[in-house]
N, C-alpha and C positions, 0 to 999 in steps of 0.2 A: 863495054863490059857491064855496064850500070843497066844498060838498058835489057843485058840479056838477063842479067838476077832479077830485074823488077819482071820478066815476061816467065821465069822460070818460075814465079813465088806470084803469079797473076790469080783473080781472085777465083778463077772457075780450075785453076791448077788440080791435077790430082792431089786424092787426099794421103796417098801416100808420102807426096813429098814433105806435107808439113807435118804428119805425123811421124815421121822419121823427124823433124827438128824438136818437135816436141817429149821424144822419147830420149831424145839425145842430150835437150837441159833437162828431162829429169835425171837420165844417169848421173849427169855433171852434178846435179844436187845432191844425191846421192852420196856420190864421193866428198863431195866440202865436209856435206854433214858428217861423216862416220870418219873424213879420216882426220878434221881439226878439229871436232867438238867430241865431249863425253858422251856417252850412253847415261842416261840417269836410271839406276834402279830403286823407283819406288815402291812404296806399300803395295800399291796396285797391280805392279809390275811384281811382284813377288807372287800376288794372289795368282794372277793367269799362270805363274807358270806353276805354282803348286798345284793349281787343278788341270794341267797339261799333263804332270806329275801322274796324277791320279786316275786321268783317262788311260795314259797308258801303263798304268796296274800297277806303278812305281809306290813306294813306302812315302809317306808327308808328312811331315809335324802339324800342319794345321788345315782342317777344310774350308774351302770356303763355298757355298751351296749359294750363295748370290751370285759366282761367277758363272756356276754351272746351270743359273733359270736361262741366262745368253750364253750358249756351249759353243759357239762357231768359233772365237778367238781361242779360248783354249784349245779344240780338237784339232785349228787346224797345224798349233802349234807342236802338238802331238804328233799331226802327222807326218811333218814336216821334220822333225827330229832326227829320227833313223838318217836321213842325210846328210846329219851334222854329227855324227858319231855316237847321238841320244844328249847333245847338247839343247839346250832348251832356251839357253838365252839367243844361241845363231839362230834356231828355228822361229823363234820370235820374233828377229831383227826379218830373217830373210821372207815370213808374212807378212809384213809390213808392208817392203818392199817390192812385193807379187801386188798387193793391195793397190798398192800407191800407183804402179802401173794402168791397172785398172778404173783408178781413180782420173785418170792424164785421159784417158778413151772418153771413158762416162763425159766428162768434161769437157771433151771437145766436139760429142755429141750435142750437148747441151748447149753449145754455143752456137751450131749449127742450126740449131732450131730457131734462133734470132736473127740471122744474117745469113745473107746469102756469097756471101765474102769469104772467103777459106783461109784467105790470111790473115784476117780480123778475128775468126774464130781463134787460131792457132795462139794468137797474141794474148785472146783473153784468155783460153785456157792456160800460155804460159803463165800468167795472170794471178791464175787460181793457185797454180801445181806448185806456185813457188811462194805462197805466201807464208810471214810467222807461224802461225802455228803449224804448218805441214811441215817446214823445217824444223822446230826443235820438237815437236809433241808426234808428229805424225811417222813422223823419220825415226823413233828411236821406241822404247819399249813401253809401249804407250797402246792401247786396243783400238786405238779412234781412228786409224785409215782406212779397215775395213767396213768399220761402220760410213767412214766419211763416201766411200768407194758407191756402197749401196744407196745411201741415201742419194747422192747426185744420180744415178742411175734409175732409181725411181725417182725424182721428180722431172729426169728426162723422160722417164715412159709416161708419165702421167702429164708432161706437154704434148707429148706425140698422140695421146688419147685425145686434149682436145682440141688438137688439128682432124685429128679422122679417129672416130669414135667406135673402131673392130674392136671384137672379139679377140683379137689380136695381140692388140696393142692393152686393153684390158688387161689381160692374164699376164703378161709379161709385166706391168706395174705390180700387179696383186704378187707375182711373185716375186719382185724385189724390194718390195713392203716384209713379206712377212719372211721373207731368210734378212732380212735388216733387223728384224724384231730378235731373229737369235743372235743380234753379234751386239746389239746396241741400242738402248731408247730413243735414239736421233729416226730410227725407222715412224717413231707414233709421229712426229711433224711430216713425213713423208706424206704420209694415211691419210692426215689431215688435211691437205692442201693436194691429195687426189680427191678425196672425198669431194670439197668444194669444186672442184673441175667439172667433177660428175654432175654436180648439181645445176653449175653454171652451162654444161654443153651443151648446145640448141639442138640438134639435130633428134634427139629421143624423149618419146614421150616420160611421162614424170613417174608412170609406176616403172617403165623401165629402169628412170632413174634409181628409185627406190630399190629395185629389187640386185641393180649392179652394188650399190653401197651395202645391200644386206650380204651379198656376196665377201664382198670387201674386207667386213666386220666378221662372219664367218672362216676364213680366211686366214684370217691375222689373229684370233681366238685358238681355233684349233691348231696353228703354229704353238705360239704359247703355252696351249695348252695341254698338248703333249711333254712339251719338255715341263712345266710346272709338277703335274702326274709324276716323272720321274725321279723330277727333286725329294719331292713331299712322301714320294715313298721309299727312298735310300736314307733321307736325310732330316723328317718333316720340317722343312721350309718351304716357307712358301713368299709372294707376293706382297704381303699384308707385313711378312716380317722383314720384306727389301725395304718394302718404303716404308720404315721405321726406323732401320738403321740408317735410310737415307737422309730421311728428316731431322734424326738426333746430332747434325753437325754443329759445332760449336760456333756461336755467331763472330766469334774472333778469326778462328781459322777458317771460315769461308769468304771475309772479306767483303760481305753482300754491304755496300755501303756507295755512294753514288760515284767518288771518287774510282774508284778501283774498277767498278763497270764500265765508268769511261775512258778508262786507261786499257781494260782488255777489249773493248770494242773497239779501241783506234789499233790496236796491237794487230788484229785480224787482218785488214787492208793496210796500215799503216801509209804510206806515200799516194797506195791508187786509189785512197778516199776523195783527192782532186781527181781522178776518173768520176767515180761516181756522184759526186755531188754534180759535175758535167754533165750526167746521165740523167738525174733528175732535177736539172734545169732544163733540161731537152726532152721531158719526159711525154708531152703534147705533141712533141715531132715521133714519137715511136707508133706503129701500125695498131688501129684499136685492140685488139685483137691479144697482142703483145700487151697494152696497157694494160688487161682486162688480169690476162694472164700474174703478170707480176702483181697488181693489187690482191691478187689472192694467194700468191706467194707468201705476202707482209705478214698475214698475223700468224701463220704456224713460225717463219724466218724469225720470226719477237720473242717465242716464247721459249726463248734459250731466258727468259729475265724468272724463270719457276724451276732453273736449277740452284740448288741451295749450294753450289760454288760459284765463286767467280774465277774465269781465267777465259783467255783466248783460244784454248783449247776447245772448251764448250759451247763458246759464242761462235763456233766455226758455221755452227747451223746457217746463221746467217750469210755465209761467205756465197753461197749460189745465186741470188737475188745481187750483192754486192760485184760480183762480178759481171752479170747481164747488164745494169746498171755501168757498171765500166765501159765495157765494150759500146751501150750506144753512147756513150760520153765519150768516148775516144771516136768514133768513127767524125761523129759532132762538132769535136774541137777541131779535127786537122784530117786533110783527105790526103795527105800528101805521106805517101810508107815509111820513110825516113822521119818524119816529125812522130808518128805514129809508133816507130819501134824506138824512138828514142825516150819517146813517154814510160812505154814500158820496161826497157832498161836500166831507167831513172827508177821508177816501183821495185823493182827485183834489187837492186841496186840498195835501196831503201832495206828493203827485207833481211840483206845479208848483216848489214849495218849495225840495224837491232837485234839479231842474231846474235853477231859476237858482242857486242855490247851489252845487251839484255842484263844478263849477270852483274854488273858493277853498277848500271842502273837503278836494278831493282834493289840494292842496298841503300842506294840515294835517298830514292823518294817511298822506300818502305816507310 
């Protein structure tokens, strides 16, 4: 019986089968999360949906014109409404959940491009799909799994670029760069760490280089900059007055303090940070290629440290790099599928933990 699961779940297995287990623990996340924990509605979660509100022609006590320069979360909340009766909170929860799906594919894309194992990929994507912040922040009314959805999705297309450098595979990043830029700023570390791809790919000479990144920046401006135009002339705001309000956070309430960084950076991975620390002990044994690739992952993956909050929500940025990093740490530590999924049962395991605990924690060591 052993031997027929281990040949069922073999590493060249169709990808259907593990992406039916993979879609199967995210439903199971799904339900822990919605049906033992709250929904939080916060400040922010009020803003999307007052401008969900307002896309679809409904009356609002308050605008808010910073949510609508990124109109993807609120319109799709909009659009998604009418199916919930013109409820605004279900339509909220149930993009999330469209998102987060999305997010499980993109990711186990992305894992693909590291290993040629389909059940290593499967494990690190569970990996991903399950960690703290996609459970309490991603899962509930909160804008960041669509953002989070796009952004692994372009830095998958912008590996696949520089494995084979088409026209292709090109336009398919540029365009999950710039519909990223209308849901989320997690899309500019996307840009950036294609950009360097570009620059690093051998195969094209250097004005091609050049004039793909003019593209690029072209691209991701005129995204922007249409919906900016639209803002600035409903509502004149603009740009210059997001990051003003962004910058005026109060140095108490954002927490930027060394402590609290490193409690939301360990909150990101929590347990499969022994993965990755695994991964970058091994990190000499990964294909040059791979190395090259992740070193240029690292510095847009850091610059989650130039948002003026702290939380593990925001530091997600980094979770793409933290989980490649897992996966060849795990492959590294143990070749044997049972020690292997037992690793990562342990980390998921970890995750739920902090989950429900989080709360009574975080009055602790406030």
């Amino acid at each position: 019986m052993m031997s027929g699961i281990q040949n069922w779940f073999s590493a060249d297995s169709p990808h259907a089968r593990f992406l039916c287990i993979i879609f199967l623990v995210a439903a199971l996340n799904v339900f822990v999360r919605l049906e033992f924990l709250p929904l939080t509605i916060s400040t922010d979660a009020h803003s999307y949906l007052d401008s969900a509100r307002l896309i679809s022609g409904e009356d609002t006590e308050t605008i808010h014109p910073g949510r609508l320069l990124k109109p993807l979360a609120p319109l799709g909340i909009a659009l998604l409404a009418p199916f919930f009766g013109g409820n605004m909170t279900s339509a909220f929860l149930a993009l999330n959940i469209l998102c987060y799906l999305l997010l499980a594919g993109a990711a186990y894309a992305l894992m693909l491009l590291f290993t040629t194992d389909r059940f290593l990929a499967m494990l690190g994507t569970l990996m991903f799909i399950s960690t703290y912040p996609v459970l309490e922040y991603g899962l509930n009314l909160y804008s960041e799994m669509g953002a989070w959805a796009l952004y692994v999705l372009a830095i998958a297309g912008a590996v696949k670029y520089y494995r084979d450098a088409s026209w292709k595979n090109f336009w398919f990043t540029v365009g999950a760069v710039a519909v990223g830029l209308l849901w989320k700023e997690y899309a500019v570390l996307a840009g950036i760490f294609f950009g360097l791809l570009i620059l690093a790919e051998p195969s094209r000479v250097w004005k091609e280089k050049w004039i793909r990144i003019a593209l690029l920046g072209v691209a991701s401006a005129a995204t922007l900059g249409v919906a900016a135009t639209v803002v600035y002339a409903q509502f004149h705001y603009t740009y210059i007055d997001w990051l003003h309000d962004a910058s005026s956070t109060d140095a108490a309430q954002s927490q930027y303090h060394f402590y609290f960084i490193a409690k939301s950076l360990l909150g990101v991975f929590l347990l499969g940070w022994g993965l990755v620390l695994s991964g970058v002990w091994h990190f000499r044994t990964l294909p040059r290629l791979d190395q090259l690739t992740l070193a240029l992952l690292l510095p847009p993956s850091m610059m989650f440290l130039l948002w003026t909050f702290v939380s593990s929500r925001l530091y997600y940025v980094i979770a793409p790099l933290l989980a490649i990093l897992a996966l060849h740490g795990l492959r590294s530590f143990s070749v044997h599928r049972f020690v292997q999924v037992a690793f990562v049962v342990l980390a998921l395991a970890g995750n739920y933990a902090w989950l429900f605990a989080a709360g009574n924690l975080r009055v602790l060591f406030q």
